[in-house]
ZAVOVO-443911 format. One record per residue: residue number from 1; x, y, z of N, C-alpha, C in turn. Coordinates in steps of 0.05 Angstrom, whole numbers, plus 5000, padded with zeros to 4 digits. Atoms other than C-alpha are relative to their C-alpha. Layout:
<atoms>
num	n.px	n.py	n.pz	ca.px	ca.py	ca.pz	c.px	c.py	c.pz
NUM	X	Y	Z	X	Y	Z	X	Y	Z
...
</atoms>
This chain:
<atoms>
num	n.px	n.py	n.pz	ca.px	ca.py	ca.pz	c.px	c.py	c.pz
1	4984	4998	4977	3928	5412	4617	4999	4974	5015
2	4997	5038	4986	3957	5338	4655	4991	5020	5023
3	5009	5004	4964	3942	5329	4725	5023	5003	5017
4	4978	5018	4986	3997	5331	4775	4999	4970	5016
5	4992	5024	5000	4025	5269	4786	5002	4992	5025
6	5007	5013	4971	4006	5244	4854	5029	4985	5014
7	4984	5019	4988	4058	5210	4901	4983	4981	5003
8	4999	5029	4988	4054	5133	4907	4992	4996	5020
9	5008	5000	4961	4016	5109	4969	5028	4973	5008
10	4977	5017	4994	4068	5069	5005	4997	4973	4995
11	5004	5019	5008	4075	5002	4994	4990	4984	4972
12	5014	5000	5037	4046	5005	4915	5019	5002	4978
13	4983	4998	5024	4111	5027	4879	5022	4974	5007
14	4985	5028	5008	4168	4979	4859	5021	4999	5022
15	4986	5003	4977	4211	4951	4915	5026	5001	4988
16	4972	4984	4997	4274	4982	4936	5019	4981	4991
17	4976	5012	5024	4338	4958	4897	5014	4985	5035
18	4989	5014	4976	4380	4916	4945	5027	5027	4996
19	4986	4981	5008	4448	4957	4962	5017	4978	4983
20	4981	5013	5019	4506	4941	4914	5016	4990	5008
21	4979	5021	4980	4559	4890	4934	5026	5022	5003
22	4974	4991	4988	4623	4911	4970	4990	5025	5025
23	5022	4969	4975	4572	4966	5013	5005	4982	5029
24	5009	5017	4975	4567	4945	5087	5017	4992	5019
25	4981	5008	4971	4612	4914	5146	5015	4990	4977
26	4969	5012	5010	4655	4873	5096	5019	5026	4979
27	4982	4978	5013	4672	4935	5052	5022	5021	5022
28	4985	4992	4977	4688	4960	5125	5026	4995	5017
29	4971	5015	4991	4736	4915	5143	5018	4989	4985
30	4971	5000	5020	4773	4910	5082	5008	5022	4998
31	4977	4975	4990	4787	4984	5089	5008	5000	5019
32	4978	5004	4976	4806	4972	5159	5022	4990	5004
33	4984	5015	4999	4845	4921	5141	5026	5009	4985
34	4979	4988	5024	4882	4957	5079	5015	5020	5014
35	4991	4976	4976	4894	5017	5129	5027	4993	5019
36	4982	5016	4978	4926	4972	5175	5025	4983	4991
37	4974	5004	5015	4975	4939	5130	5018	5022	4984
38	4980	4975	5012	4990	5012	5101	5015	5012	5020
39	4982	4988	4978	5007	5027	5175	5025	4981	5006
40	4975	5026	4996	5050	4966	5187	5017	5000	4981
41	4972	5001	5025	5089	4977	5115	5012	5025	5010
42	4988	4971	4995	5097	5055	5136	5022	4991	5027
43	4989	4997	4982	5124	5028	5201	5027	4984	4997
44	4980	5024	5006	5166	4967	5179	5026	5018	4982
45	4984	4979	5011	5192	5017	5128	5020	5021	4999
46	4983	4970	4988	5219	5084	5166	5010	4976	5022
47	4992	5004	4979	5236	5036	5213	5033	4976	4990
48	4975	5002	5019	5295	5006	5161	5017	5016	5003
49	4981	4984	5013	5322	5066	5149	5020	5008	5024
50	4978	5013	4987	5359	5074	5210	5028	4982	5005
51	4987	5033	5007	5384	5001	5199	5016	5016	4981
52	4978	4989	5012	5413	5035	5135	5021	5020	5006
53	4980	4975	4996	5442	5094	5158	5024	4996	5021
54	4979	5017	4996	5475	5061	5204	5020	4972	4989
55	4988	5014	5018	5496	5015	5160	5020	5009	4967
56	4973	4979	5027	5537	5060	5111	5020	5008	5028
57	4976	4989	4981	5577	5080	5178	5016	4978	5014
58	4991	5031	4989	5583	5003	5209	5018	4987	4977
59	5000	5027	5016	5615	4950	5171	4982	4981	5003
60	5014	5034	4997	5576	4893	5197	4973	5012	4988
61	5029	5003	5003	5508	4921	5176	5011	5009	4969
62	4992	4986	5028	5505	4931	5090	4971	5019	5004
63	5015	4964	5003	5473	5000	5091	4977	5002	4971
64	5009	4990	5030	5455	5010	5022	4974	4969	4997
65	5019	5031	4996	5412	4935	5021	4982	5009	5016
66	5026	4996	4982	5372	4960	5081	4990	5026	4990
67	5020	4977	5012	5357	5032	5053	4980	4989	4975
68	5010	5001	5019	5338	5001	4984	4975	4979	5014
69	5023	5015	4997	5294	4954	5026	4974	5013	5009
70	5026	4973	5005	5262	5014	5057	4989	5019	4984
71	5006	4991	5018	5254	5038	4995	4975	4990	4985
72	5014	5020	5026	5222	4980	4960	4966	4993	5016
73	5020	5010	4982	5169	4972	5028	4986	5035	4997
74	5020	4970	4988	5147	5050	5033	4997	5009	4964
75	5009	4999	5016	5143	5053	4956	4974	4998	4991
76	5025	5012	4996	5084	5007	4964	4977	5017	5006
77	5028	4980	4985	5048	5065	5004	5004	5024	5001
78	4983	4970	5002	5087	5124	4990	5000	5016	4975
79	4992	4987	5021	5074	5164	4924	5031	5010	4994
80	4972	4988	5005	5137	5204	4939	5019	4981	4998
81	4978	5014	5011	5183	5150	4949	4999	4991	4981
82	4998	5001	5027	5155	5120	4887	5012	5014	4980
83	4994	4983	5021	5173	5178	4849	5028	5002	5002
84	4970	4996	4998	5244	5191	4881	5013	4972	4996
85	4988	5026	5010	5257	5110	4871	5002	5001	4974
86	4991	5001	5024	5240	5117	4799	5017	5014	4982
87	4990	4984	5019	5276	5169	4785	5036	4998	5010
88	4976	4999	4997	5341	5156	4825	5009	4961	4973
89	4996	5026	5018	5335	5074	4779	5002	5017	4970
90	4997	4985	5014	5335	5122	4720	5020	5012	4994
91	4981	4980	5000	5392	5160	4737	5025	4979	5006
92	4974	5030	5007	5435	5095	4759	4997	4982	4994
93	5007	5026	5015	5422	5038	4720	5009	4978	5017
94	4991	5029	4983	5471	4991	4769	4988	5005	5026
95	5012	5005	4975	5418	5003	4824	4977	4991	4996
96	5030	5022	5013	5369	4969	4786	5008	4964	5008
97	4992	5021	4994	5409	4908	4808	5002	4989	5031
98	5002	4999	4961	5420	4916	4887	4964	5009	5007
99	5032	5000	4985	5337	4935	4885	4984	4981	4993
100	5011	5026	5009	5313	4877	4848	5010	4979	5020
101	4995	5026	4973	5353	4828	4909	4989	5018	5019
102	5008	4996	4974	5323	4877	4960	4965	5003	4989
103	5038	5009	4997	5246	4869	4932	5007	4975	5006
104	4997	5039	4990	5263	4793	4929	4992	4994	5030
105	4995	5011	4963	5285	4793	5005	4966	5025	5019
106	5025	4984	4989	5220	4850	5015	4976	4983	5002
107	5020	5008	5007	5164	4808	4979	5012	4970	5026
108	4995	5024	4990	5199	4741	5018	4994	5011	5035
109	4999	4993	4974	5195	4787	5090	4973	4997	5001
110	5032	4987	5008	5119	4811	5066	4984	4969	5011
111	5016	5015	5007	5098	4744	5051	4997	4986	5032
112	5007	5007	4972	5114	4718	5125	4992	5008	5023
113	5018	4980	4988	5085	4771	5157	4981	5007	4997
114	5030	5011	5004	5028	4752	5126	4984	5031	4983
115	5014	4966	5010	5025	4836	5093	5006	4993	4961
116	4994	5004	5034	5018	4838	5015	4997	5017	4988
117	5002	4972	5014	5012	4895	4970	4972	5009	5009
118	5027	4987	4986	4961	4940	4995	4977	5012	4972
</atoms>
């Protein structure tokens, strides 16, 4: 019959692992930060669509350009619109052409607003 196996007096067993990188205040403030550009795309985004909808009823505003731009910005953070974008480019092939110039003019808004894919 063994012995039970004693606890370690403190200070005698093998020193504690360090924590693993990305742990800590900077892992903190890159989710803060990611958060905060998913709120600013959500906002920049619904805040398009307006712009379009009145822009299918205006002339002077092109409608369809600003929805697909709020399309192409809340995609980014939006499962659903992802799914309803891929599936309406699926269904019309010549809107694969009006959303490719409105990422263009999205990624070129993004980039000076300093927000980038989240």
């Amino acid at each position: 019959m063994t012995a039970p196996e004693s606890a370690p007096a403190p200070g005698s067993g093998p020193a504690p692992t360090p924590p693993p990188e990305g742990t800590g205040r900077d892992a903190e403030r890159r989710t803060a930060r990611r958060r905060r550009r998913r709120l600013y795309l959500r906002v920049l985004g619904w805040s398009l669509v307006p712009l379009g909808l009145a822009g299918l009823v205006l002339p002077v505003l092109q409608g369809i350009l600003f929805l697909l731009m709020a399309a192409a910005i809340l995609s980014r953070v939006d499962p659903r619109v992802r799914l309803l974008l891929r599936r309406a480019r699926k269904r019309w092939p010549s809107l694969d052409r009006n959303y490719a110039r409105a990422e263009q003019r999205v990624r070129l808004w993004l980039s000076r607003l300093g927000l980038r894919d989240p």
